[in-house]
C-alpha positions as CSV (number, residue, x, y, z in Angstrom):
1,X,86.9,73.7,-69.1
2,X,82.9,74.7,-69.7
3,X,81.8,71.2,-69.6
4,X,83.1,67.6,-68.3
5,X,83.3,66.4,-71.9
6,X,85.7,69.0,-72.5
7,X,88.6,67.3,-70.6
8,X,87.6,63.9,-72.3
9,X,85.8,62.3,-69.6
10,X,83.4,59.7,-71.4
11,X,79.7,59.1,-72.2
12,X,79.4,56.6,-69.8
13,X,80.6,58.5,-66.8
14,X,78.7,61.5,-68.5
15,X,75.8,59.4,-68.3
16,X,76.0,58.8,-64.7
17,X,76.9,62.2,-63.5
18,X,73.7,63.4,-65.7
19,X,71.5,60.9,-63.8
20,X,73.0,62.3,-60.7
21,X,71.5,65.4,-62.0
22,X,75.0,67.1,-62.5
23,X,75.4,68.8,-65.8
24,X,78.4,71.1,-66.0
25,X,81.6,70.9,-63.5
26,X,81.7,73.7,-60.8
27,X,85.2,75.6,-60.2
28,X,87.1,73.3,-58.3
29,X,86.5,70.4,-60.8
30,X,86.6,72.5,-64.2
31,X,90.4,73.5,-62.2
32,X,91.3,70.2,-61.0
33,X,90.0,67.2,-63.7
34,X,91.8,68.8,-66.8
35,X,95.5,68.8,-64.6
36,X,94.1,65.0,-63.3
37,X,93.3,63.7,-66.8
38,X,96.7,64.5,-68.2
39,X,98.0,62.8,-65.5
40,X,99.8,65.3,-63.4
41,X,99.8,65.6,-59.7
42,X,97.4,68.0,-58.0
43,X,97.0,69.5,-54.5
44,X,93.5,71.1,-54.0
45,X,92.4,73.3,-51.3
46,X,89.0,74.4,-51.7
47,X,85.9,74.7,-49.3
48,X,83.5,72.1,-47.4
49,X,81.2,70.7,-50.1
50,X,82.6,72.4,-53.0
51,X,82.8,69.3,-54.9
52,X,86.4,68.2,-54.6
53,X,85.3,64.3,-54.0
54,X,84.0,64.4,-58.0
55,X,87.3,66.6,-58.7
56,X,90.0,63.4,-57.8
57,X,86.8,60.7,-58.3
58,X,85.9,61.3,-62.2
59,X,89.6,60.9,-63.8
60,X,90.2,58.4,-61.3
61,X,87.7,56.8,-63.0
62,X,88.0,57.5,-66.3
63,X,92.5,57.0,-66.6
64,X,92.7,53.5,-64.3
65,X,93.1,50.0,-66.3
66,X,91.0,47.7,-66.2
67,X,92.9,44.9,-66.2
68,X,95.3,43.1,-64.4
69,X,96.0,43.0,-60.7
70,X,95.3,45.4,-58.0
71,X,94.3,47.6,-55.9
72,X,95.1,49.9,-58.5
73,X,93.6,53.3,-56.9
74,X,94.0,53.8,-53.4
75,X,91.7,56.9,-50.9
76,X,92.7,57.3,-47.7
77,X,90.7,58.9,-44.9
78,X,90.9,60.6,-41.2
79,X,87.3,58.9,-40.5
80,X,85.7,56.4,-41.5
81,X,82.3,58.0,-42.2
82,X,84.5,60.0,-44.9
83,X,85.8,56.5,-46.3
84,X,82.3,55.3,-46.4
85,X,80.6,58.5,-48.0
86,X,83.8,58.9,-50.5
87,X,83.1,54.9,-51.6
88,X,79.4,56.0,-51.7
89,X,79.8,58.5,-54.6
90,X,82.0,56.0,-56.3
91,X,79.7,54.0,-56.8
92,X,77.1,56.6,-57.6
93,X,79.1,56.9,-60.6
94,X,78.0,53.4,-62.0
95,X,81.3,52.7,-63.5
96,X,82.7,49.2,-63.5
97,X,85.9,49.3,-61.2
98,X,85.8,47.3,-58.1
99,X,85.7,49.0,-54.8
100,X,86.2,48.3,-51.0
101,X,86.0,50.2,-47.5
102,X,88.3,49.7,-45.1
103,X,88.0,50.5,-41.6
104,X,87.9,49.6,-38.4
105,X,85.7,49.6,-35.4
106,X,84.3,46.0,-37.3
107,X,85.1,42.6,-38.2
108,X,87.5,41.6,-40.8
109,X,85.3,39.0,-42.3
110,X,83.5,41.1,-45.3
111,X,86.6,42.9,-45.6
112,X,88.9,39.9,-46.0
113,X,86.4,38.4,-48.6
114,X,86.1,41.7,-50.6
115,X,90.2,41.8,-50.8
116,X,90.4,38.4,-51.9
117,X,87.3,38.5,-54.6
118,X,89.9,41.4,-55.9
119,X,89.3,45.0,-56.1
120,X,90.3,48.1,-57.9
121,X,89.9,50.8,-55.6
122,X,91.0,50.5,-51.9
123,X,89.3,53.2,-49.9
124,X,89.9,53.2,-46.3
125,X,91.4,54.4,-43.1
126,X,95.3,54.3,-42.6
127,X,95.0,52.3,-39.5
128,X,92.9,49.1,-40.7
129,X,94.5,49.5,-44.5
130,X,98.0,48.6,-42.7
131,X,96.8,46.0,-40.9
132,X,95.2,44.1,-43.6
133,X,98.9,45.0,-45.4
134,X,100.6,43.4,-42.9
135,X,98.3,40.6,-42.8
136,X,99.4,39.8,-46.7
137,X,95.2,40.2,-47.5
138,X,96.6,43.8,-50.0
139,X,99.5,45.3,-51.4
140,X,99.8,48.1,-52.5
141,X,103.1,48.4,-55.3
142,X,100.2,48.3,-58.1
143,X,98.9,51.7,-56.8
144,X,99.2,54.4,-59.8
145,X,96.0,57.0,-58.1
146,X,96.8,58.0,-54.9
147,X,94.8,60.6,-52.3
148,X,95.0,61.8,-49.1
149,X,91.7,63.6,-48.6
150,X,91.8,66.2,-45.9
151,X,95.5,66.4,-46.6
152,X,96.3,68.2,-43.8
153,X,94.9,66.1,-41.4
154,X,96.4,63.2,-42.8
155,X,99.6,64.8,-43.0
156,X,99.6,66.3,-39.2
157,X,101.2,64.3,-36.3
158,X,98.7,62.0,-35.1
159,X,97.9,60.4,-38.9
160,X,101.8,61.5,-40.2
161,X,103.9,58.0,-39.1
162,X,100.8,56.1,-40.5
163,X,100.7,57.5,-43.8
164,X,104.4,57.4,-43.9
165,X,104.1,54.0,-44.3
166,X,101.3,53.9,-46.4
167,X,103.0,55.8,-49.1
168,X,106.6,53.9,-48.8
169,X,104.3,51.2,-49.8
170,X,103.0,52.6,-52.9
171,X,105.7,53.5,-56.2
172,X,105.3,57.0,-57.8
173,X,101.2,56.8,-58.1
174,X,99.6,60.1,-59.1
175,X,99.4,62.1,-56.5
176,X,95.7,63.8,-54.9
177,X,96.0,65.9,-52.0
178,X,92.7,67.2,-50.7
179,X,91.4,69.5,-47.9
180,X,89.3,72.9,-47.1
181,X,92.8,74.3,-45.3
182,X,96.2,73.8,-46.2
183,X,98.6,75.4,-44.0
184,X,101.6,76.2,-44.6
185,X,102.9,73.7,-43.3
186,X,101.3,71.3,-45.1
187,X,102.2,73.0,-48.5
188,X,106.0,72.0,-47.1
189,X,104.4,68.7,-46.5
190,X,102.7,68.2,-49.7
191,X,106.1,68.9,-52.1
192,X,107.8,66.0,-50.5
193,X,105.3,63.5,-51.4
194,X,103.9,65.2,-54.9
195,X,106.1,65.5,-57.9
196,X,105.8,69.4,-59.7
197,X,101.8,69.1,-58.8
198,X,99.2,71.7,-60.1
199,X,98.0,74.2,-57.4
200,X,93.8,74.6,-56.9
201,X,93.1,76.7,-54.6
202,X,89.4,78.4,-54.0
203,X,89.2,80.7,-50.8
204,X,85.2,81.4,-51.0
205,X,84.7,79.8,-47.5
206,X,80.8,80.3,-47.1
207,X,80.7,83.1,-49.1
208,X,77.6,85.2,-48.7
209,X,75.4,82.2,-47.9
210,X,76.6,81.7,-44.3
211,X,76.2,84.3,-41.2
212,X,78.3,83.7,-38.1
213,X,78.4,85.0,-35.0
214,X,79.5,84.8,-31.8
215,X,76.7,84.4,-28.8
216,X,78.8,85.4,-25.3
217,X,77.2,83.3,-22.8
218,X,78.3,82.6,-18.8
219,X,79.5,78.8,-18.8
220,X,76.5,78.1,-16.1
221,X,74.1,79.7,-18.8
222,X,75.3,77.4,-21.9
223,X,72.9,74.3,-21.8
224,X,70.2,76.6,-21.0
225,X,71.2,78.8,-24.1
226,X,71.7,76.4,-26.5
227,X,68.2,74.2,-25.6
228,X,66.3,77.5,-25.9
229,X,68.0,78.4,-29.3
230,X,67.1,74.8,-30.9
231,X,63.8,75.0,-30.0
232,X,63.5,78.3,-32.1
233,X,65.6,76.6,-34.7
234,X,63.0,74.6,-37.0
235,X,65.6,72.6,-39.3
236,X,68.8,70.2,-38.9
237,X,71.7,71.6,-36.8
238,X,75.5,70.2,-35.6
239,X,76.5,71.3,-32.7
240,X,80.1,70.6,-31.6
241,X,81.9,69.5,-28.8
242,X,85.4,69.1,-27.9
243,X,85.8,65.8,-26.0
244,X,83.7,63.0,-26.4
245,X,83.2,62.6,-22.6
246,X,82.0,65.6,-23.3
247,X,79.7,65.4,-26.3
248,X,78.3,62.0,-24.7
249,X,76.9,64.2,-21.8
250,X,75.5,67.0,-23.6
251,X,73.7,64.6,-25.9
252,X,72.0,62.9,-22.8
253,X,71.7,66.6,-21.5
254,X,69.5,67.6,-24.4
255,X,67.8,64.6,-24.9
256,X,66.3,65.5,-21.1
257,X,65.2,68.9,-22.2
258,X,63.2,66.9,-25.2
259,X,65.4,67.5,-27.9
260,X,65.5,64.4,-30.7
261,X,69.3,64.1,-31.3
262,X,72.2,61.8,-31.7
263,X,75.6,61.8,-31.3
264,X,78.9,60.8,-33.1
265,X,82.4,60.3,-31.2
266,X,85.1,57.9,-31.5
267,X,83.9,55.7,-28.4
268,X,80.8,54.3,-30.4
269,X,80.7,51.1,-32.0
270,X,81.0,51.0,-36.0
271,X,77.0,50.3,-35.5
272,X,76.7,53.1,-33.6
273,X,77.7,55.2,-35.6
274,X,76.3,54.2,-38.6
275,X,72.8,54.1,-36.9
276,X,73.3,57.6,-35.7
277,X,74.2,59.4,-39.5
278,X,71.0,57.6,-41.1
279,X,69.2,58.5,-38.6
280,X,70.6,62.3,-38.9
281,X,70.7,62.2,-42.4
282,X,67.2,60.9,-43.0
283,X,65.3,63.3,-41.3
284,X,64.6,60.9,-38.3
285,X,66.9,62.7,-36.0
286,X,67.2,67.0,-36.2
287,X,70.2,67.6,-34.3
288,X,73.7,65.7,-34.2
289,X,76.1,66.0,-31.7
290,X,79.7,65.4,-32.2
291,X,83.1,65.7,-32.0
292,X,85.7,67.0,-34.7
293,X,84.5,62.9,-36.2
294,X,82.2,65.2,-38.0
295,X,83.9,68.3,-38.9
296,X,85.5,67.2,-41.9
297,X,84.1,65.5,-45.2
298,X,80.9,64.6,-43.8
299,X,78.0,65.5,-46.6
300,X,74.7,65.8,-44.9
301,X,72.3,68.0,-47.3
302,X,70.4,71.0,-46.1
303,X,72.2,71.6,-42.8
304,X,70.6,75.0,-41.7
305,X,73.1,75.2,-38.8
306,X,76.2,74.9,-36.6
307,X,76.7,75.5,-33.3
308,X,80.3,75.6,-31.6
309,X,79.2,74.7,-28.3
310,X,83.3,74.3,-27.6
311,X,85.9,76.0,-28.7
312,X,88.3,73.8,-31.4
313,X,91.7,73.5,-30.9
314,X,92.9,75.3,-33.9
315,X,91.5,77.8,-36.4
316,X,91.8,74.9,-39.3
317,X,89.0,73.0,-37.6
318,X,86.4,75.7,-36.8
319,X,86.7,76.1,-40.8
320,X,86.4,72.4,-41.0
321,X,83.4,72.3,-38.5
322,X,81.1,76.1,-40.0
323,X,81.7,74.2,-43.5
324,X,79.0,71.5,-42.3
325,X,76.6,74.5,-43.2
326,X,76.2,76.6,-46.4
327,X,77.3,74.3,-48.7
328,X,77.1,74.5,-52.9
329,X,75.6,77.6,-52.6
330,X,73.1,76.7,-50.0
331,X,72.1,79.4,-46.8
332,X,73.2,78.3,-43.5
333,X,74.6,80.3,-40.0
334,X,77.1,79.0,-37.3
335,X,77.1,80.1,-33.7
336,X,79.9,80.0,-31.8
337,X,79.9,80.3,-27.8
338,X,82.3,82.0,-25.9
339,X,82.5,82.4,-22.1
340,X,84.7,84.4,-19.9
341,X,86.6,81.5,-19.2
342,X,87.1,80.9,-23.6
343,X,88.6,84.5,-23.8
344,X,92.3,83.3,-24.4
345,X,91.7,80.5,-25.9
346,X,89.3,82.7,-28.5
347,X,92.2,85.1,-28.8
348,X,94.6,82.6,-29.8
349,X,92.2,81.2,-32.3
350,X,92.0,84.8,-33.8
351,X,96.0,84.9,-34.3
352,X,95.6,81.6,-35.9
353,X,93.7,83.0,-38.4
354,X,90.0,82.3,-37.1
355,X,87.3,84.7,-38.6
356,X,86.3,88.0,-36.9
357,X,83.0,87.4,-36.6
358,X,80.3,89.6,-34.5
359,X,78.9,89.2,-31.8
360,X,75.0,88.8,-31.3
361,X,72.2,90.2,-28.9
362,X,72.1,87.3,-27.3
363,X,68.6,88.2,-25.6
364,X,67.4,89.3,-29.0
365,X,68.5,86.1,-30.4
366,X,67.0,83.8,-27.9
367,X,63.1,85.9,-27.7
368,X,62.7,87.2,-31.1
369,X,64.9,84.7,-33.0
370,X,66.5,87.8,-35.1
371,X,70.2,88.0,-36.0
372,X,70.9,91.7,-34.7
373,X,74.7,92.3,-33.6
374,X,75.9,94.8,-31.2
375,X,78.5,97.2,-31.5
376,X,81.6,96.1,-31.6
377,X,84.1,95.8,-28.4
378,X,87.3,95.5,-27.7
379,X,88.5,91.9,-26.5
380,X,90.3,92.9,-23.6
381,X,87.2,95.2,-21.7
382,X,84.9,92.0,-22.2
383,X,87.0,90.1,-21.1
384,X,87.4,92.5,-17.9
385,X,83.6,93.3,-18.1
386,X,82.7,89.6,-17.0
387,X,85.6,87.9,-15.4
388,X,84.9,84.1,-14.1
389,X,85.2,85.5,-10.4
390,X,81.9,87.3,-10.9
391,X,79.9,84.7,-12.2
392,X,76.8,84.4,-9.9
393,X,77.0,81.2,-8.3
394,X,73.9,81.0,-6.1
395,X,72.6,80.6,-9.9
396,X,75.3,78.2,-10.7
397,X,74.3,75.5,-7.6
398,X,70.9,75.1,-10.2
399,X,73.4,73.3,-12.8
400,X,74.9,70.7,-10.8
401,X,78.6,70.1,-12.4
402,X,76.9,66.4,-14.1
403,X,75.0,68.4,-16.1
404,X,77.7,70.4,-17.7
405,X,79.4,68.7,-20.7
């Protein structure tokens, strides 16, 4: 389709997508809303900020009844920032369907209420939606518009037995599955709980508008590293960790070296954490610090960078984690560090299908604030060029072990 009005989605909804400044559908949608419309089931797979929330959101919109009981749509969400934003653009949309968030980390007071003043969409996380189903405040047999958004999350092992039962629940809606990566495992996944469903897929990942590379950097040397490369950086940046012991302590870590940042993992409060992404995504705070809580679906404009301060576990979520940056078209770069001691665990991302990306002149980078790459090397002689044995550690005893996240 060439325009939204082409696969009958109506002046109203027009309307409010033109007051959101959105004129014509970008790939993913003019693929996806034609199959949604005509109500067939679609799985889409398509990068970070691409537009797939729109995609499954505008014939949601445009096919539901409006009468009668619900919760006649149903979203479901790894995070609950994703529930939140998702809900966010929904209403963005001005249309008149009746929407709640559910999630938890907070009271059931305002969520209780919003059940029983009836809704139309149920958008939520599969935790708290159960609970609230087994507390008779929602059903879910009305459900006809089902998605999982980042499908393959949803879909893995921790999420799986919960959305099990989430979708036993429901009776033959229309099915959404929706992520940046499906593996193949997921594909597997996805026929069992989709009926002959349309395939989207768009494998433009960053595209020319984002430049990675790979900063090698002693472990000792990291804090010191990454402090001196945010002070060069002038806009927003994300910069990952892998635990959130261990993103709590590099936060505190930088805030000592005068950097403004916050930081998002799963052992904040709901309050917390919503304090923390206004804060980031109004400009009062640069630099966000997080776990994988913020790799996927999290839409903060104008993110000039990511920083892989720890390696992921798989190759799915440094995708998930570099799409934070260069987004809709937008520049961005991702760093990602790797130390002696990272050297297998980079190699088995690479067999997993992680990007080859360069490496950088780390001095260069760090003086001049220029990209410039070196030549390329073989794995195995860096690895043996700077093995953790020779790591200087009369330098180390300046980095006590508390100050290393």
């Amino acid at each position: 389709m060439s325009s939204f009005a082409d696969a009958g989605v109506g002046p109203h909804t027009l309307a409010a997508l033109a007051a959101l400044g959105i004129a014509d559908p970008v790939q993913v949608q003019a693929e996806a809303i034609p199959a949604l419309m005509q109500g067939r089931d679609v799985v889409i797979e398509a990068p970070t900020g691409s537009g797939k929330t729109l995609a499954f959101l505008i014939p949601m919109i445009e096919r539901l009844p409006r009468r009668g009981a619900g919760p006649k749509a149903l979203i479901v969400t790894p995070t609950r920032e994703l529930a939140l934003q998702v809900e966010k653009v929904l209403r963005s949309l001005r249309c008149d369907l009746r929407s709640t968030v559910l999630y938890g980390g907070v009271g059931y007071a305002t969520q209780r209420l919003a059940l029983k003043s009836g809704v139309d969409v149920v958008v939520g996380t599969p935790g708290r939606i159960l609970d609230l189903v087994g507390q008779g405040k929602v059903s879910l047999s009305r459900v006809e518009y089902l998605v999982l958004d980042e499908a393959d999350e949803m879909l893995d092992a921790g999420f799986a037995p919960s959305v099990e039962r989430l979708l036993g629940l429901t009776y033959e809606p229309q099915t959404v599955l929706a992520s940046a990566t499906m593996p193949d495992w997921v594909s597997s996944m996805a026929k069992k709980h989709t009926h002959d469903a349309v395939q989207v897929r768009l494998k433009t990942e960053g595209g020319p508008t984002l430049e990675h590379g790979m900063l090698r950097v002693a472990r000792e040397h990291k804090l010191q590293t990454l402090s001196r490369l945010l002070h060069r950086h002038a806009g927003t940046a994300i910069i990952f960790g892998r635990t959130k012991h261990g993103v709590k302590k590099l936060n505190h870590n930088l805030r000592q070296l005068g950097h403004n940042t916050v930081e998002l993992q799963g052992d904040l409060s709901q309050v917390t954490r919503d304090r923390a992404m206004a804060s980031f995504r109004e400009g009062r705070s640069q630099i966000l610090v997080a776990t994988n809580v913020a790799a996927r679906g999290i839409d903060v404009n104008n993110v000039g960078l990511v920083v892989n301060f720890e390696l992921p576990d798989s190759a799915q979520w440094l995708t998930h984690r570099v799409g934070r940056t260069a987004r809709m078209g937008e520049a961005g770069r991702a760093l990602t560090f790797v130390t002696p001691e990272d050297e297998v665990a980079w190699i088995k991302l690479s067999r997993q299908g992680a990007p080859d990306i360069r490496e950088l002149d780390t001095n260069r980078l760090l003086e001049e604030g220029g990209w410039h790459y070196r030549e390329r090397r073989p794995m195995q002689a860096v690895h043996r060029s700077a093995p953790p044995a020779r790591i200087n550690h009369s330098r180390r005893k300046r980095w006590p072990a508390r100050t290393r996240p």
